[in-house]
N, C-alpha and C positions, 0 to 999 in steps of 0.2 A: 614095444618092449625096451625098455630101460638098458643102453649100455654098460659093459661089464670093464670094469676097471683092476685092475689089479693095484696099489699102492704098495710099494718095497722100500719102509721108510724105521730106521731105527729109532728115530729122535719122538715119544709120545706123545712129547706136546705137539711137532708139526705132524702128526700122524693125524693125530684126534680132529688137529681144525682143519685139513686138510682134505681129511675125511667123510666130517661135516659137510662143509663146503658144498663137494661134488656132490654127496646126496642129496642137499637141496634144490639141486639145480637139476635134480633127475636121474643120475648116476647110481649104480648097484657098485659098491664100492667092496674090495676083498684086502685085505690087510696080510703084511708080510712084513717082518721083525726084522729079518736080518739077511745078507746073499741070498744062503743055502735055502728059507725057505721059500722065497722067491721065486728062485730056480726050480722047488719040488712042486710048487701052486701053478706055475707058469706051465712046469710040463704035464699037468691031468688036463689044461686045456681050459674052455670056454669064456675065455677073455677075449676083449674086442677092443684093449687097449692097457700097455703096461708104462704105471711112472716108478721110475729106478733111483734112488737116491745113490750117487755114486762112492759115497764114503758108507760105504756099511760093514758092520762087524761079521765074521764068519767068511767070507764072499764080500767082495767088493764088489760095487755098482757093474765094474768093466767086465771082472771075472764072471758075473752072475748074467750080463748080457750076451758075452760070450758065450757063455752054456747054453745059456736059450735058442740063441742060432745055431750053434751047431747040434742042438737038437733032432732038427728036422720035422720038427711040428708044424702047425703052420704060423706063417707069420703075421706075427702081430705087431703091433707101431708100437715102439716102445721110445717113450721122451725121458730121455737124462734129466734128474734134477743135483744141480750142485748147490754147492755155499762158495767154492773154488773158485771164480770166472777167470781164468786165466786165460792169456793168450795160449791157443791151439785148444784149449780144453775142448770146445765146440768142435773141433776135426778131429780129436780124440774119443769124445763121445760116436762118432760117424765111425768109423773107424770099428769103431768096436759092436758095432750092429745098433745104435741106436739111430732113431726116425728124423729126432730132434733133440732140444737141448735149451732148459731153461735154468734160468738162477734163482737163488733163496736169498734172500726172501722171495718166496713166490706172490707174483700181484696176480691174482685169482683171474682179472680180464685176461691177462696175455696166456694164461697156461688154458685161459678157455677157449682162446682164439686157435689153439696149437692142436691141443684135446680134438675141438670141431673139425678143424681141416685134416686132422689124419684120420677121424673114424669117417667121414665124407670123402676121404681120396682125392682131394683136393689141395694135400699140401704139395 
């Protein structure tokens, strides 16, 4: 059975290829517009892995990871994606309950290698 992704990405165009992408590679992919819906797709559950854009309208990336852990659901790896790379971003993303933490442009090999090792428990 095909891993279940959640994508919480505002921008359409990187939504779309993005999206693309992971379902060709085998991925059931779920789409999320903005924080808050992220937040309300994350808490009905059945995901096995969330990517979080952290500039997003409504709920920020940080606010909306935030929520999800203190949830109390169960947890799921969820990987920061920025456009930002700034020094400490990557500790701020930790910090705020994410698993890991990559950059945009996204290079589809590294977000596959990140994707693998945390739905394998191996990162």
């Amino acid at each position: 059975m095909a891993a279940r992704i959640l994508l919480v990405e505002d921008n359409e165009m990187n939504r779309d290829m993005l999206s693309r992408r992971l379902a060709r590679k085998g991925y059931d992919v779920a789409l999320a517009v903005d924080g808050r819906e992220g937040v309300d797709m994350a808490g009905s559950g059945g995901y096995d892995l969330i990517l979080m854009d952290m500039s997003l309208p409504e709920i920020d990336g940080w606010e909306a990871t935030r929520r999800i852990r203190a949830s109390g659901g169960p947890r799921v790896p969820i990987i920061a994606l920025t456009a930002h790379a700034m020094a400490g971003d990557r500790e701020k993303a930790i910090e705020a309950g994410c698993d890991d933490y990559d950059t945009k442009p996204i290079e589809l090999p590294r977000l596959l290698g990140k994707i693998e090792a945390l739905l394998s428990g191996t990162a």
